[in-house]
C-alpha positions as CSV (number, residue, x, y, z in Angstrom):
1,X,82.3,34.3,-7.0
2,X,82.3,36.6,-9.8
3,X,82.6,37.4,-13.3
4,X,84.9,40.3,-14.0
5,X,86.9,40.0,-16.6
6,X,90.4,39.5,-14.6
7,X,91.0,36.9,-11.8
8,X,90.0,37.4,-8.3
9,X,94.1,37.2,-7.2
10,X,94.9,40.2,-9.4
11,X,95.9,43.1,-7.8
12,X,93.8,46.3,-9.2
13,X,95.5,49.9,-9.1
14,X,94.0,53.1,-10.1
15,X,95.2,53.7,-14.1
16,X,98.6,56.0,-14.1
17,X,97.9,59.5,-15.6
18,X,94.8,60.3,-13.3
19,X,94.2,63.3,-11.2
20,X,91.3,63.4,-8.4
21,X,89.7,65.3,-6.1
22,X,87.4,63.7,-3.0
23,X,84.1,65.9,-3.4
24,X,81.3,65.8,-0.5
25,X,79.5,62.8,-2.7
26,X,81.5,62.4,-5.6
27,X,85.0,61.7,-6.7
28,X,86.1,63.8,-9.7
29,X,88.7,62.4,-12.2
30,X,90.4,63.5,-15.1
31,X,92.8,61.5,-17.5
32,X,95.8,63.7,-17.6
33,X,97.9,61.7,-20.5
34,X,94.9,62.1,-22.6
35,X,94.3,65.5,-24.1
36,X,90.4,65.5,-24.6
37,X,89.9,63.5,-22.0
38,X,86.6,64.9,-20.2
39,X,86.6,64.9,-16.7
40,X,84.2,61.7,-14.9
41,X,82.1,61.6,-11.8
42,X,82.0,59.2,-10.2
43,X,79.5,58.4,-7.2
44,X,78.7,55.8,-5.0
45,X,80.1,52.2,-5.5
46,X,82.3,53.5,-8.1
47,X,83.1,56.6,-5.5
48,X,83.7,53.7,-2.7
49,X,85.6,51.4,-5.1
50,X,88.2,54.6,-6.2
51,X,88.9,55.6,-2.6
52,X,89.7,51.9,-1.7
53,X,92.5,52.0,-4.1
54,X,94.7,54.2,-2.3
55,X,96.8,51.1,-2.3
56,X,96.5,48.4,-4.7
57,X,94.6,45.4,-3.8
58,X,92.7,42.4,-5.2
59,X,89.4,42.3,-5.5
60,X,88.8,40.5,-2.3
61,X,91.1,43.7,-0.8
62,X,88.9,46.2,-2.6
63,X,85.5,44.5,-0.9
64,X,86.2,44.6,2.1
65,X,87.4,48.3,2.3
66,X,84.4,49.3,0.1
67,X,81.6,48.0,2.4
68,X,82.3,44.4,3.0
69,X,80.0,41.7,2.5
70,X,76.7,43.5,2.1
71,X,78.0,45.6,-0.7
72,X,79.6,42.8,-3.1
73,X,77.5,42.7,-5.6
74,X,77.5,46.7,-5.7
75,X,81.7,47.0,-5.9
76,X,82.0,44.0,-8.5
77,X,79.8,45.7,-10.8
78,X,81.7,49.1,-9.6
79,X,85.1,47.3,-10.5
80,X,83.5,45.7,-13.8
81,X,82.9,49.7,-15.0
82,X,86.3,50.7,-13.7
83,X,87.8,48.4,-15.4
84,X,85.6,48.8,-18.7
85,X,86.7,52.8,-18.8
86,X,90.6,51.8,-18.0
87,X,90.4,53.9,-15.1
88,X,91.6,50.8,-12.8
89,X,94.0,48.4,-14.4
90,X,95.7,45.6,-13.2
91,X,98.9,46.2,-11.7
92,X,101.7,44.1,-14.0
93,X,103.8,41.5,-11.7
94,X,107.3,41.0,-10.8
């Protein structure tokens, strides 16, 4: 069970307007709709989390290809920060 602040059936999707680039340890990410928006590091659980979402999933979805198990207090508090920064939204229905 957890706490973020959108139910565990919602399907998450990386925000539109974002370009990245996979570094060695790192993803680097830049909002592109957003003139001063300062490129963001992000690293581990966050890092994880980001490449997960190559396709949209729930959060359920995103544990399991972030780690599994082991890691899900790690990629909930990674998806609470996404989430926080609107770079992962939640991906409208119908």
């Amino acid at each position: 069970m957890t706490d973020l602040p959108v139910p565990n059936e919602a399907v998450l999707a990386r925000a539109p307007g974002m370009v990245w680039r996979l570094g060695p340890d790192r993803v680097l990410l830049r909002r592109v709709d957003v003139p001063d928006g300062a490129p963001r590091d992000l690293h581990g659980a966050a890092a994880r989390v980001w490449i997960s979402l190559d396709e949209p999933g729930t959060r359920f979805d995103i544990v399991e290809r972030a780690g599994g198990a082991g890691l899900e207090t790690e990629t909930d508090e990674a998806l609470r920060l996404l989430l926080d920064d609107q770079l992962i939204i939640v991906q409208p229905t119908g």
